[in-house]
C-alpha positions, 0 to 999 in steps of 0.5 A: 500500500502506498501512503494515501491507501495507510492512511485510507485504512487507518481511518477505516479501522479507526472507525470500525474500532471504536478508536480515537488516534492521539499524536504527541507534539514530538511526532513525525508531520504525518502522525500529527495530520492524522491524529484525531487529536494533537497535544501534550503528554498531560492532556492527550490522556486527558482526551483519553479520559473523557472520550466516549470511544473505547479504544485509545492509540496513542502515538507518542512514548510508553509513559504517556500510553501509561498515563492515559491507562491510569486516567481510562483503565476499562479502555483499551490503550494501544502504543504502536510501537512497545519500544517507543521509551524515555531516556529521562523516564528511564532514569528512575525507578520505584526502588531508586525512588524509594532509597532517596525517599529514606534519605528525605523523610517527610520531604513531598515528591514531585514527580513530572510526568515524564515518567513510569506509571511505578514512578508515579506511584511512589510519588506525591503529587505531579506537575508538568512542566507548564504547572510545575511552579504552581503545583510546588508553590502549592504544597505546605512543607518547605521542601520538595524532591524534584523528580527526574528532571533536574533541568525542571527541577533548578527553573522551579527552584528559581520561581519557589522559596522552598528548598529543592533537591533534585533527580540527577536525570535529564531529556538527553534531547533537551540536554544537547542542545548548547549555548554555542547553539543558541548564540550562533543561531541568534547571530544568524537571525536578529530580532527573533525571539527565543522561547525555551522549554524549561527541559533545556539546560539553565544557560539556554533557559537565561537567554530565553525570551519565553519558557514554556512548555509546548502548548504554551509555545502555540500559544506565545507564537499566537499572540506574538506581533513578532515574525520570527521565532527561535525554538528551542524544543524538540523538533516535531513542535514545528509541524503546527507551529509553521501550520497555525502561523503561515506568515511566520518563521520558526527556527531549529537552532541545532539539528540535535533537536529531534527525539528518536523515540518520538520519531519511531511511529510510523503509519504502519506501525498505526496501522497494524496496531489497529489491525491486531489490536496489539500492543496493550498498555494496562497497569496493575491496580495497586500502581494505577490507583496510586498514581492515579491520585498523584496526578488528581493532587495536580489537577487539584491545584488551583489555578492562578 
């Protein structure tokens, strides 16, 4: 089958499934036009959640299919491809969590997102990294372990009064990308501004003219007079940035900037999932129910 005849089958057994197609910001071009609903991690699965359609295919990473299997567990989630992982998730585990709880008694863990179902579990409360200030600023004890990311973790440090201890883990994607980057990029193109994920290293984040999350940067580039923009996130975000703001430039500074794991979906991997209806995400209930109330906690936090 040609492209056009995937994509043809796809949305036919979409319909046939009762299945509702997620594609995360990160995603290649193609997966994103495709995708019923386009988004970050946080609020695919909350589409999840709420749809009335029974089956979820989430194109994006493990942790994020895990996410939507907390949020919508008598729903089927499929992840097209199982191998789709996080190197950032990765660098936590429940028992390495576990240890570093035993050193920080009664010190609240506030776990991004970004990581395992498990994780999630042994933690507090989660934040993403749009909330991350507001969900820290929100909690009564005057220290908080930031968990995995210590990228994220040192931004909220700068925006809270509360002792931080970080997670040593990081987004090796976020994490090349350097201020020699940055400058060069900056020399090539005056006048642009600069929005930053706060996933990036702490030099990149002083130089940023915006930091923000992905939604967040749709939104910037929006309501911004400006026409031309330096990104300094992963590079799949710039499919629907170029797509809502036609008369506007955006601007990869490194190449270094692509995820190979959110560029592993391929149409044909959405396809055969939906053919086989393989592979299932599911999370056993005494860790789904866990972390299902970390991620209530979060959404719980007032809005400013």
């Amino acid at each position: 089958m040609n492209q056009a005849e995937i994509i043809q089958e796809i949305r036919r057994l979409a319909s046939e499934r009762d299945a509702l197609i997620l594609a995360h910001n990160y995603q290649r071009d193609e997966i994103q036009a495709l995708a019923d609903i386009t988004g970050d991690s946080l609020a695919l699965s909350m589409e999840a959640e709420k749809t009335d359609r029974q089956v979820i295919v989430f194109c994006g990473v493990h942790f994020m299919a895990e996410s939507a299997a907390i949020l919508a567990p008598q729903k089927t989630v499929l992840l097209p491809r199982p191998d789709a992982g996080c190197p950032m998730a990765d660098m936590v585990t429940a028992e390495s969590l576990r240890r570093v709880k035993a050193q920080h008694p009664g010190v609240p863990v506030v776990t991004y997102v970004n990581s395992s179902a498990a994780v999630k579990a042994e933690s507090d409360i989660c934040c993403t990294s749009a909330n991350a200030v507001r969900v820290v600023n929100s909690l009564a004890e005057p220290e908080v372990l930031l968990v995995p990311d210590r990228n994220l973790g040192r931004y909220i440090a700068k925006h809270t009064d509360k002792v931080c201890h970080f997670w040593e883990g990081y987004c090796p994607t976020h994490d090349r990308f350097t201020l020699s980057d940055l400058e060069k990029a900056l020399a090539e193109h005056p006048g642009a501004l600069f929005m930053a994920h706060p996933e990036c290293p702490p030099e990149i984040l002083e130089r940023a003219d915006h930091i923000c999350s992905t939604t967040g940067m749709y939104d910037y580039a929006r309501a911004s007079s400006a026409k031309k923009f330096i990104v300094g996130t992963e590079d799949g975000i710039l499919y629907r940035l170029r797509k809502e703001n036609p008369d506007k430039e955006f601007i990869l500074p490194t190449t270094r900037l692509v995820c190979p794991n959110m560029k592993l979906t391929a149409l044909e991997d959405i396809l055969k999932a939906l053919q086989t209806m393989e592979p299932r995400v599911t999370i056993p209930e005494e860790i789904r129910i866990p972390a299902k109330r970390t991620l209530d906690r979060m959404l719980a936090v007032p809005r400013d």
